[in-house]
C-alpha positions as CSV (number, residue, x, y, z in Angstrom):
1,X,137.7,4.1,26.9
2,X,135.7,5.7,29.1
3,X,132.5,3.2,30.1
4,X,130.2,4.3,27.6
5,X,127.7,1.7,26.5
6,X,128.5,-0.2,23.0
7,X,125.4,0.6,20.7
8,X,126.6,-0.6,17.3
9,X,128.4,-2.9,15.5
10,X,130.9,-2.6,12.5
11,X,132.0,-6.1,11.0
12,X,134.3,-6.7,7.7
13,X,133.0,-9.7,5.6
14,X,135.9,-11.6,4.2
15,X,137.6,-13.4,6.8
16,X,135.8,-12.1,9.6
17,X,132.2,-13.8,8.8
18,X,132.9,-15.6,6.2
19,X,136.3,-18.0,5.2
20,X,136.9,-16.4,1.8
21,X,140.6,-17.4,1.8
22,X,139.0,-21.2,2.1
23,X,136.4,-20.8,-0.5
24,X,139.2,-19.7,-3.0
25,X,141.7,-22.2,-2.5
26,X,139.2,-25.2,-2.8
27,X,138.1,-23.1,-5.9
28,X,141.4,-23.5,-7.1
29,X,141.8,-27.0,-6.7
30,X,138.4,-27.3,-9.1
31,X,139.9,-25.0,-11.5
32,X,143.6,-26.8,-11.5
33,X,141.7,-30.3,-12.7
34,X,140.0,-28.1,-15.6
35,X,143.5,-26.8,-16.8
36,X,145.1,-30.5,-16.5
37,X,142.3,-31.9,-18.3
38,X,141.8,-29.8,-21.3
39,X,145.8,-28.6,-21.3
40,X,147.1,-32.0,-21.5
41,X,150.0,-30.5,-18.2
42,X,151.5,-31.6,-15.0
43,X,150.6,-30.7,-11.5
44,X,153.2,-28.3,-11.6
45,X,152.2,-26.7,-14.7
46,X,148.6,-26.0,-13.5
47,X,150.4,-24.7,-10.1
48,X,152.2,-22.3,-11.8
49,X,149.2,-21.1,-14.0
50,X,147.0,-20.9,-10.7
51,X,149.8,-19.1,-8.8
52,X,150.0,-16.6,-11.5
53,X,146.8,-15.6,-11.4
54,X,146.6,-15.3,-7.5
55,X,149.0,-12.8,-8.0
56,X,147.0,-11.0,-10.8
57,X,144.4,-10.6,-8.5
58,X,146.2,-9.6,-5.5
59,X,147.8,-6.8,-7.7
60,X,144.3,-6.2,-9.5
61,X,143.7,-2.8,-10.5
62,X,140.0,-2.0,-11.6
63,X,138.6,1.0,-12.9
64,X,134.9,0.8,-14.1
65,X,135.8,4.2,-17.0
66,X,137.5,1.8,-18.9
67,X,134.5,-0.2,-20.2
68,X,135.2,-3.3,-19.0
69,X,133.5,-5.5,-16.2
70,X,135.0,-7.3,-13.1
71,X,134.3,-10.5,-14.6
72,X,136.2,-9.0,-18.2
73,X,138.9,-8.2,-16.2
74,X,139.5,-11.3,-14.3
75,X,139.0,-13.6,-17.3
76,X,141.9,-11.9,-18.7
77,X,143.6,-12.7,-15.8
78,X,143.5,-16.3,-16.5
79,X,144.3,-15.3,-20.2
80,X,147.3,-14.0,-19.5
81,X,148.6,-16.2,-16.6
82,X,147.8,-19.0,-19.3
83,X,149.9,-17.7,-21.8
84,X,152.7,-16.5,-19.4
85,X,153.1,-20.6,-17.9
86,X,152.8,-22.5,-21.3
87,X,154.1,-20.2,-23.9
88,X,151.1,-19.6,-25.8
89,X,147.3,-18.2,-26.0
90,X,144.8,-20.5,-24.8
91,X,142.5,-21.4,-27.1
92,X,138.7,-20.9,-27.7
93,X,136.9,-20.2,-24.1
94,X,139.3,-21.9,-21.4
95,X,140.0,-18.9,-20.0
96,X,136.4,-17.8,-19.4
97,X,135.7,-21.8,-18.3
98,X,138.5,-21.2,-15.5
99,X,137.0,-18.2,-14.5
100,X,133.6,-18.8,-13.8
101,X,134.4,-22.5,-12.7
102,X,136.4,-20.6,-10.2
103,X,133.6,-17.8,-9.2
104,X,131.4,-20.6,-9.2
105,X,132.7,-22.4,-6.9
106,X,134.0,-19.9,-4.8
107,X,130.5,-18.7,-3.8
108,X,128.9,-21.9,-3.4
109,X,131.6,-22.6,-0.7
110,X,130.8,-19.3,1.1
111,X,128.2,-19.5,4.0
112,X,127.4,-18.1,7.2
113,X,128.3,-20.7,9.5
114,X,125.7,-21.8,11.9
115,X,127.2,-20.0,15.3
116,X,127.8,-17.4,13.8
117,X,124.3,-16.8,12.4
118,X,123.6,-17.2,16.4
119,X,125.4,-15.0,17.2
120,X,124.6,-12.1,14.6
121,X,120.8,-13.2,15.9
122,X,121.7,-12.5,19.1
123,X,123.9,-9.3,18.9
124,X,120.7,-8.0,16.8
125,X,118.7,-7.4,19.8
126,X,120.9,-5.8,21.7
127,X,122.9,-3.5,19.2
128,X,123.0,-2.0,15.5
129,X,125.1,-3.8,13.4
130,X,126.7,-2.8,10.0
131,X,127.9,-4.4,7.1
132,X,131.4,-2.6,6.1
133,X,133.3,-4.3,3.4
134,X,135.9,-3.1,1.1
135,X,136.0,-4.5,-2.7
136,X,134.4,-4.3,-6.1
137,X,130.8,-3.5,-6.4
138,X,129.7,-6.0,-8.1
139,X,131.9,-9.2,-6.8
140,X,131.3,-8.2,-3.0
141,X,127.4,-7.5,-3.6
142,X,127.3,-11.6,-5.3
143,X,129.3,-12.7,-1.8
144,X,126.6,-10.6,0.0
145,X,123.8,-12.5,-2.0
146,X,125.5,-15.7,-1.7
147,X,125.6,-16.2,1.9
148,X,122.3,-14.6,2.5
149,X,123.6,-12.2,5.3
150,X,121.9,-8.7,4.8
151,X,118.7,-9.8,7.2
152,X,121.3,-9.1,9.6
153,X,122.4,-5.7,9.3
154,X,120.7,-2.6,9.8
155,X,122.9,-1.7,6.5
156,X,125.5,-2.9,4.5
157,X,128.2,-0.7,2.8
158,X,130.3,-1.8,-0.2
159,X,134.1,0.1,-0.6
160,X,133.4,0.0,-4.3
161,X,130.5,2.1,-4.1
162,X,131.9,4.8,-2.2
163,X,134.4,7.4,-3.1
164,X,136.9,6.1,-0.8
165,X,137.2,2.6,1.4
166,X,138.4,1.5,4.5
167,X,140.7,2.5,6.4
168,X,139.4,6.2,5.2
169,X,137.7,8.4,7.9
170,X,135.0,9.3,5.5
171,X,133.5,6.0,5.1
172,X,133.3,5.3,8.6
173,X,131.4,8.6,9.1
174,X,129.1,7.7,6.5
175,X,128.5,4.3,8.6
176,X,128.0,6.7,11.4
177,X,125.8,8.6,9.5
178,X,124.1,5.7,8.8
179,X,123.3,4.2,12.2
180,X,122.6,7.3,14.0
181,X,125.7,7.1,16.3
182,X,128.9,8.6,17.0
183,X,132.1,7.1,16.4
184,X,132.3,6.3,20.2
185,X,129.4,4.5,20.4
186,X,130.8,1.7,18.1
187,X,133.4,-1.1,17.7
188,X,135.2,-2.2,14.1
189,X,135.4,-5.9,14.1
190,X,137.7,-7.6,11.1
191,X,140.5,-9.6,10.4
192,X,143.0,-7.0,8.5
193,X,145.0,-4.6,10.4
194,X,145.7,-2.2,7.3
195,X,141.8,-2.2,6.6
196,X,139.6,-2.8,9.6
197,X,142.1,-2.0,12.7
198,X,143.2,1.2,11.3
199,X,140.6,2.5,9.9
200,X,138.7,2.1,13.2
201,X,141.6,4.1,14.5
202,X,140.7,6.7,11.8
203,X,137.5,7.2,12.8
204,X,138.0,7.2,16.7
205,X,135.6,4.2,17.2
206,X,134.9,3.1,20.9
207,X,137.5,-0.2,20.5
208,X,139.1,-2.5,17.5
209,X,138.5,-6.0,17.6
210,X,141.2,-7.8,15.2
211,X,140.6,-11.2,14.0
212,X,143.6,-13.4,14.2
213,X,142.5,-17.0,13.3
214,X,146.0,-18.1,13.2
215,X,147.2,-17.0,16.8
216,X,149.7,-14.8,15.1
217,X,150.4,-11.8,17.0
218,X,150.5,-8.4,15.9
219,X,153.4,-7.8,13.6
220,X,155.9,-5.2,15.3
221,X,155.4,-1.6,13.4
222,X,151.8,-2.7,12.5
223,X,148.9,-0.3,14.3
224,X,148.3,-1.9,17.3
225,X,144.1,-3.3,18.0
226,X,142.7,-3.0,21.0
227,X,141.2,-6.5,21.2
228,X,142.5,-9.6,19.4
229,X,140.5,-13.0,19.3
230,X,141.0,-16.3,17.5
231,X,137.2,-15.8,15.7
232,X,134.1,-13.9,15.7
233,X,132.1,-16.0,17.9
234,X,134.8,-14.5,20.7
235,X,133.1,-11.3,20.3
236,X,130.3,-11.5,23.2
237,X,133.6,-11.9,25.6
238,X,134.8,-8.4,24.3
239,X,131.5,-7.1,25.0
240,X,131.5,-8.3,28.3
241,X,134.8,-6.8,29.2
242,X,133.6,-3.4,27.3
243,X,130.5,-3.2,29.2
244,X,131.7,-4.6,32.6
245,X,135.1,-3.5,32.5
246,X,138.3,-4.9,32.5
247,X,138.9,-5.7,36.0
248,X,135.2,-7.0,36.8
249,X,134.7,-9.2,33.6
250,X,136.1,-12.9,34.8
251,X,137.5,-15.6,33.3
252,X,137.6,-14.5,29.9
253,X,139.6,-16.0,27.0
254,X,140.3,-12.5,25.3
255,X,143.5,-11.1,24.5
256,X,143.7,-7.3,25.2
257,X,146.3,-5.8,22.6
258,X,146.9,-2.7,24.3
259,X,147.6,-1.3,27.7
260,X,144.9,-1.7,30.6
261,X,143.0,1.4,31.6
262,X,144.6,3.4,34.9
263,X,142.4,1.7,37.3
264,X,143.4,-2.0,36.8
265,X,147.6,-1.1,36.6
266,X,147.6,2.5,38.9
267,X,148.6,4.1,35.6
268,X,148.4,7.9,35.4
269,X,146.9,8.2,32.1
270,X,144.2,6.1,30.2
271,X,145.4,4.7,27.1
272,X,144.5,6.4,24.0
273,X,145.1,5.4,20.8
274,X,147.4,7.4,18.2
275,X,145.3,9.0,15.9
276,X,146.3,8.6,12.2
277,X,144.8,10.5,9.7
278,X,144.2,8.9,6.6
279,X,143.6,10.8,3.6
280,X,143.9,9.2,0.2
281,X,141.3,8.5,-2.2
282,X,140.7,5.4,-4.6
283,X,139.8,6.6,-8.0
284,X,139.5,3.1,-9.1
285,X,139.6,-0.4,-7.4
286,X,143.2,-1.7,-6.5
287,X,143.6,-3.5,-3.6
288,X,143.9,-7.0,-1.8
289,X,141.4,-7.3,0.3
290,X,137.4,-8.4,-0.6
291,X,138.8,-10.4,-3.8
C-alpha cells in the first residue's frame, strides 16, 4: 500500500449493511407457526420442512431462459421440501402462503440501522461510495427498495444483472468504470471471503475490509483480508490507519490481517497481496450469497 489517498467506497449488502441472516431466521419462525397451524405437525416436523428448504435455497440454481420467476422458483422450493418431510403434496396454496409469508417478512425486518445511516452520511462527503451486491435481480433490487439505501450510493450494482459477479475482475472494473477511479483508489468492504475479500484481491483494490461479526478468525487456506472488524461502523478506524498510516494512527481497535508495511517491522519488502485471477462466468444464478 503505498499512501495513496482512499477515494471510493465498495460495500456488499447482506451481512455487511444489513443483518440478512437475522431477517431470515425470524422469517422462519413466522413461517414455522403457518406450517403447524394449517399441517396439523410437531415442532419438529415444521423444523425439518424449514431446514429443507434452507438448503434448497442455499443450493438454488436460477436461470431466467427457463420461464420461470424467482418467486416460481422458490415457491417450489417450499413445494418440494413439503412433500419431501410429510410424505405428500401440499395442498391448494400453502406453498405459495409460506413463501411470501416468508419474503414478507424477511424484508420488513431488513433496515439500515441508525449508525450506520451515520455513518454512510458521513463517508458521503468525503468519498464515492458503491453499492456492489451479488444475487438475483429481482430479489436483491426488493432488499435495495426495502431498506431505502440507494440515496447513498453514487451507484448500486446487482450480480444478477451482470454477466459475471463477485469475486470476478470484470465486475469490479465495471464499478471502476463507474466511479471514475482506478482499482487503487478503492477499498471492498463485506462480510464473505469467497465473494467480497477475493474478489477485491481480483481487481487489485487499495485494501479489503472483511466483516467478521462473530470474532471468528480467518479460516486457515482461506484468502487472507487485509483488515478484519467486528462491524461496519469500525470502518472510519480503517480509514484512519489507511490515510494516516499504520504506525501514526493510535489507539485503534482494528485487527490488521496481513503483515505490516516495511517501515513499522524493518521488513525488506512491502506486503503485496497474491494476485488470483478469477475467470469463470455465471450463465445463470447459483450461489449462496444475496439470498
Amino acid at each position: 500500500m503505498d499512501g495513496k489517498p482512499v477515494k471510493a467506497i465498495l460495500f456488499d449488502l447482506d451481512n455487511t449493511l444489513i443483518d440478512t441472516s437475522l431477517a431470515g431466521e425470524e422469517a422462519i419462525q413466522k413461517t414455522r407457526e403457518l406450517l403447524k397451524t394449517t399441517l396439523g405437525v410437531d415442532d419438529d416436523t415444521t423444523s425439518r420442512i424449514c431446514g429443507k428448504f434452507k438448503e434448497k435455497l442455499f443450493l438454488e440454481s436460477f436461470d431466467p431462459s427457463e420461464g420461470k420467476s424467482i418467486d416460481d422458483v422458490r415457491v417450489g422450493h417450499w413445494k418440494q421440501s413439503i412433500h419431501e418431510t410429510v410424505g405428500s403434496s401440499p395442498g391448494g396454496s400453502l406453498p405459495a402462503q409460506c413463501y411470501y409469508l416468508w419474503k414478507n417478512s424477511r424484508l420488513e425486518r431488513l433496515s439500515l440501522s441508525p449508525p450506520t445511516c451515520s455513518l454512510l452520511k458521513q463517508l458521503q462527503g468525503r468519498y464515492k461510495l458503491l453499492l456492489l451486491t451479488n444475487g438475483e435481480t429481482q430479489t436483491q433490487r426488493e432488499k435495495v427498495e426495502a431498506v431505502r439505501c440507494e440515496e447513498f450510493f453514487d451507484a448500486v450494482v446487482i450480480g444478477g444483472e451482470q454477466e459475471e459477479q463477485k469475486p470476478s475482475r470484470s465486475i469490479f472494473r465495471l464499478c471502476f468504470d463507474m466511479l471514475g477511479v482506478e482499482a487503487q483508489d478503492c477499498i471492498m468492504v463485506g462480510d464473505s471471503l469467497d465473494t467480497d475479500i477475493q474478489g477485491g484481491l481480483n481487481a487489485r483494490v487499495r485494501a479489503t475490509v472483511w466483516i467478521s461479526k462473530s470474532g471468528e478468525a480467518v479460516p486457515d487456506g482461506s484468502v487472507k483480508p487485509d483488515y478484519t472488524i467486528p462491524t461496519v461502523l469500525d470502518l472510519p478506524h480503517v480509514l484512519t490507519q489507511l490515510h494516516e498510516g499504520p504506525c501514526d494512527a493510535a489507539s485503534v481497535p482494528v485487527f490488521r490481517t496481513k503483515p505490516e508495511p516495511a517501515e513499522c517491522h524493518g521488513a525488506s519488502n512491502r506486503y503485496r497481496p497474491t494476485y488470483r485471477p478469477e475467470d469463470s462466468r455465471v450463465l445463470k444464478w447459483s450461489s449462496p450469497v444475496g439470498l
